[in-house]
N, C-alpha and C positions, 0 to 999 in steps of 0.2 A: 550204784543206784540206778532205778531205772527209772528212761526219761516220759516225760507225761505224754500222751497219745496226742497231747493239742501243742506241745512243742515239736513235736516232730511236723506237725500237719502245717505249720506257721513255719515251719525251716521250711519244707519241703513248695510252698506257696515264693519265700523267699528267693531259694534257687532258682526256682520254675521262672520270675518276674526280671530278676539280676543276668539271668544267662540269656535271655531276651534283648535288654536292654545294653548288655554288653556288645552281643551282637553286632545289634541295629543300630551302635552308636556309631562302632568299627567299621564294618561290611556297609551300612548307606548310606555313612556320615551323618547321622540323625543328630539334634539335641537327644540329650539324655527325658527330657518332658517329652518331647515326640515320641521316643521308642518304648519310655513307659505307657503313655498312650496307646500307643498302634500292639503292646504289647497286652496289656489289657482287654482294650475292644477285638483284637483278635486271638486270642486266650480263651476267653470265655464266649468265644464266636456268637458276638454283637457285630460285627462288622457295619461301623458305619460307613466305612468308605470314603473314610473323609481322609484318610491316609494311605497308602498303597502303596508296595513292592515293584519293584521295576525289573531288577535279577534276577536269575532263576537260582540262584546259589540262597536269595532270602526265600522264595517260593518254596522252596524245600525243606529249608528252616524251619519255615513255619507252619509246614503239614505236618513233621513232628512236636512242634510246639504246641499244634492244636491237638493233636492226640495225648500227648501228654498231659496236657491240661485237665484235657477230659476226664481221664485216669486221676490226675489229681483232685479233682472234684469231685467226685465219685467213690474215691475214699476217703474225705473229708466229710462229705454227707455220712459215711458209713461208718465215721468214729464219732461222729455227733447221734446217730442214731444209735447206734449202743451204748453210748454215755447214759441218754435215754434209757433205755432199758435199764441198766445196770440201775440207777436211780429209782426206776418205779418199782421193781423187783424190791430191792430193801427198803423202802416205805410197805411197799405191799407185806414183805414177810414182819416188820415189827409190828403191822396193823394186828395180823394171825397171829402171834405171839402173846400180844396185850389181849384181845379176846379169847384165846382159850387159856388164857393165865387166871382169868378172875372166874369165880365160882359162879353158876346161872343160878339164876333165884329160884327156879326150877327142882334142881339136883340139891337144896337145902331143904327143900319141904316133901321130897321123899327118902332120905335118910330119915328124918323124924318120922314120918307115919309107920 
């Protein structure tokens, strides 16, 4: 069976948050709220700066975290915007369908004349 495009994008969010915070629990000694924190605000490059890296072993980390991130955002907008589509596409085609299915009142009254 294949898995739905928004379960994979919620796993892939999950990974992306969990490998973070495993991290920054391990490597700077963080609470686990701190590193989901500082894992978040700097994820989705908010950076408020209200928590900060010291290592250069997290510094690195989290240039590919933030690339990552971005990558994963970027396809999460891209499977919501074609869900999108895919949705108005088939409104749109049974709209077409229902109007050239019924007879125009038109093409009735020139069959009669």
């Amino acid at each position: 069976a294949k898995v739905p495009n928004w379960v994979l994008g919620w796993g892939l969010i999950f990974v992306w948050q969990a490998t973070s915070v495993v991290f920054h629990t391990t490597v700077d000694h963080w609470s686990v709220e701190q590193s989901f924190f500082f894992s978040i605000d700097t994820g989705l490059s908010i950076g408020f700066g209200s928590v900060r890296v010291d290592s250069d072993l997290s510094r690195v980390f989290n240039m590919f975290h933030v690339l990552f991130g971005a990558g994963v955002a970027g396809a999460l907008l891209a499977l919501f915007a074609s869900s999108l589509v895919d949705v108005s596409k088939e409104a749109a085609s049974e709209e077409l369908q229902k109007a050239f299915s019924k007879p125009s009142p038109t093409s009735n009254n020139i069959a009669s004349n």
